[in-house]
VMD Tcl script that draws the C-alpha trace (Angstrom):
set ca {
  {142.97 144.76 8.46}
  {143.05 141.59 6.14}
  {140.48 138.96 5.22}
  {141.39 135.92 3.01}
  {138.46 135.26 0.73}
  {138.00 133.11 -1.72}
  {135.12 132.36 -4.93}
  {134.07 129.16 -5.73}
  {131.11 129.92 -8.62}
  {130.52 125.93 -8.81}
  {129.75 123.73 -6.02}
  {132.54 120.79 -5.94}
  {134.63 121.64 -8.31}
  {137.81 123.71 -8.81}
  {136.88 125.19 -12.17}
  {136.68 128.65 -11.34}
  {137.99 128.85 -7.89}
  {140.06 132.12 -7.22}
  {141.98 133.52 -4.06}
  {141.86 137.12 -3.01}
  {143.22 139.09 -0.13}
  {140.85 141.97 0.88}
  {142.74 145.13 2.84}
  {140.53 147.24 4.80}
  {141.04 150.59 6.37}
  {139.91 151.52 10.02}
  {139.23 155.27 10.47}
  {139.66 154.59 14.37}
  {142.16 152.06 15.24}
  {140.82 149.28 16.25}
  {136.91 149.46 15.40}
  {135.63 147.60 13.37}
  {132.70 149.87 13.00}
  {135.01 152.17 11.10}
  {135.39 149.80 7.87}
  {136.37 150.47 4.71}
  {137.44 148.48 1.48}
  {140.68 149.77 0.10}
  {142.08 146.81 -2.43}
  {140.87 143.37 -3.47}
  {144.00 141.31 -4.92}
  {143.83 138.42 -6.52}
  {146.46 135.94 -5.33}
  {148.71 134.15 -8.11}
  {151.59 131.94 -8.86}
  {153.43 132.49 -11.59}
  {153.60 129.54 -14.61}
  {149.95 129.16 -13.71}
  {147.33 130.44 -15.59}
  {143.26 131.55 -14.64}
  {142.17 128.46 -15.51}
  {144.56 125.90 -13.75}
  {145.02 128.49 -10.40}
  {143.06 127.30 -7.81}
  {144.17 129.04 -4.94}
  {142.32 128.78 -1.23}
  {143.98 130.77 1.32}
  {143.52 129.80 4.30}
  {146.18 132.03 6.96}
  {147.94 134.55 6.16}
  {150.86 136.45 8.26}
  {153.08 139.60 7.89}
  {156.54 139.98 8.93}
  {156.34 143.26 10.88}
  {157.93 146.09 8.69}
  {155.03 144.78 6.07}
  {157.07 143.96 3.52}
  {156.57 140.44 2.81}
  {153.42 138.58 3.28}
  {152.86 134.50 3.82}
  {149.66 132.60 2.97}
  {148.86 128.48 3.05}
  {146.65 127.38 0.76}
  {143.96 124.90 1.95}
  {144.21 122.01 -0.15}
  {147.58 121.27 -0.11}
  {151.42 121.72 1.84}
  {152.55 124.68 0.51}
  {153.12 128.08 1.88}
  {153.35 131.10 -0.37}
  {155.63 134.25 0.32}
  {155.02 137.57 -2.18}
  {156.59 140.66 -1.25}
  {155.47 144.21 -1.14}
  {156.75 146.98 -2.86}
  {155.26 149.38 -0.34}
  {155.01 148.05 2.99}
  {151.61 147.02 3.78}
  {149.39 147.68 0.58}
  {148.60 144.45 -1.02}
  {148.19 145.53 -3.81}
  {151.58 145.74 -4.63}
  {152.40 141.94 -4.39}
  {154.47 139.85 -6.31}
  {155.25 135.92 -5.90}
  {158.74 135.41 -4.27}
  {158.88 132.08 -3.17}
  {156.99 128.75 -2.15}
  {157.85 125.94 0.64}
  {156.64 123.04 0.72}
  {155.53 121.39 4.14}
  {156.60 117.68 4.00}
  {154.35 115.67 6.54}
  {150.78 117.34 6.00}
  {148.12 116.95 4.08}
  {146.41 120.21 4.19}
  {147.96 123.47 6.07}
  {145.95 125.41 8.07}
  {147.37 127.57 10.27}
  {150.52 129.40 10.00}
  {152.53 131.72 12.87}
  {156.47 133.00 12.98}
  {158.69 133.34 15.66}
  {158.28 137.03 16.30}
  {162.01 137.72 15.02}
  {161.27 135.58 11.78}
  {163.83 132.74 12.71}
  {161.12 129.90 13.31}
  {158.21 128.98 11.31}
  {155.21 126.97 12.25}
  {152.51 125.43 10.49}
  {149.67 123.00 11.42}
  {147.83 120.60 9.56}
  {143.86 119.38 9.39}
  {144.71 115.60 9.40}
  {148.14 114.93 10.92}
  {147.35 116.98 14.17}
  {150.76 118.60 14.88}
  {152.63 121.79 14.91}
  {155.94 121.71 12.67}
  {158.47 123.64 13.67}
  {161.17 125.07 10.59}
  {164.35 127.23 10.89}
  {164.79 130.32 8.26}
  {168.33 130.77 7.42}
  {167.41 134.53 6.72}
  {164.33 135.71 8.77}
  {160.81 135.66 6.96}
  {162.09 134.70 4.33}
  {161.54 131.06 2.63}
  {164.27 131.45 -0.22}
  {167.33 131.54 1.29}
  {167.10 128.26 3.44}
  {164.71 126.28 5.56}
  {165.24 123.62 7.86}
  {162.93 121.18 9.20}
  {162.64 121.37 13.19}
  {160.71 119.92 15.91}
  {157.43 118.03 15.85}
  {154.60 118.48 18.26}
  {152.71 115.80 19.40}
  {149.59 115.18 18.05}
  {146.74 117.71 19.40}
  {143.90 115.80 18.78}
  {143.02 115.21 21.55}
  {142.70 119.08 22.22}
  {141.33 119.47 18.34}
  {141.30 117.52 15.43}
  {140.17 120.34 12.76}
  {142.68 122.70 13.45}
  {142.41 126.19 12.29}
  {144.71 128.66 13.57}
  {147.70 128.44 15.73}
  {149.15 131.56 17.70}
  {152.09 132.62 20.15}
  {152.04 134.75 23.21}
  {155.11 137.32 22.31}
  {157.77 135.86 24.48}
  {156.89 132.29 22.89}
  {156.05 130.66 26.42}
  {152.35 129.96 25.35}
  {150.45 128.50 22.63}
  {146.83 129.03 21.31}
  {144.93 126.53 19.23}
  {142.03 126.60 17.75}
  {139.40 124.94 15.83}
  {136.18 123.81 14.86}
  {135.63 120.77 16.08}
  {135.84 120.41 19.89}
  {134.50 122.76 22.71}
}
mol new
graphics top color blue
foreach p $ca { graphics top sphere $p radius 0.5 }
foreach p [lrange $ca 0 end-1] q [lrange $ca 1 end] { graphics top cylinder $p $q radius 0.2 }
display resetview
């Protein structure tokens, strides 16, 4: 299991703000009762130093074999890829590659096409799903297209938090924290 978390030792500002990705173990699959703390890792771009990095994560998805790992930040467009030297243990990440979402203001939920081919993302204030084509599946360096463009959802949520797909794709799940 895999928590976002994120430390903000003053209120308002960004001095000091850091992202981390917390993996946990499960001695019985699926209870949560059977927790444990394996890793804390610290999320980071490179170029950017402790005291510029600011990084909220907000969503964060896997592609299946757990080799590469995708996380939005909150305050801004961009979605971050690192890959994993062994599959599934965070921490063994390193950066790979960034995309940034043209259209949004701040990203907040993030889901794949099961086979990797399709990327979507949602936003807090434009109220849409964007829809973008990977060249090479899950992976954000070798080519993405822009695609289709929801609607706006508003009207079903305007704080959006997390978007998700049944596995054949025929049905959507939104949610959020501002309507019932």
């Amino acid at each position: 299991m895999y928590v976002t978390r994120r430390i903000t030792p003053a209120a308002n500002s960004d001095a000091g703000r850091r992202g981390f990705i917390n993996q946990y173990s499960l001695s019985t699959a699926f209870d949560i009762s059977t927790i444990s703390l394996i890793s804390t890792t610290q999320l980071t771009e490179p170029g950017e130093d402790d005291d510029e990095f600011a990084f909220l994560p907000h969503a964060i998805e896997f592609k299946p074999d757990g080799t590469r790992m995708f996380v939005i930040k909150n305050t801004g467009t961009l979605v971050y890829q690192y890959d994993l030297s062994t599959a599934w243990d965070v921490s063994t990440i390193s950066f790979s590659a960034k995309y940034d979402v043209s259209g949004e203001d701040q990203l907040r939920s993030l889901d794949f096409k099961p086979d990797g081919t399709r990327m979507y993302v949602g936003g807090m204030k434009k109220h849409k799903i964007r829809q973008y084509d990977l060249a090479t599946p899950f992976d954000l360096r070798s080519g993405v297209t822009p695609g289709g463009i929801s609607d706006s959802l508003q009207s079903f949520e305007n704080n959006m938090r997390d978007i998700q797909f049944n596995p054949d794709g025929t049905q959507m799940f939104l949610t959020g924290n501002q309507r019932d």
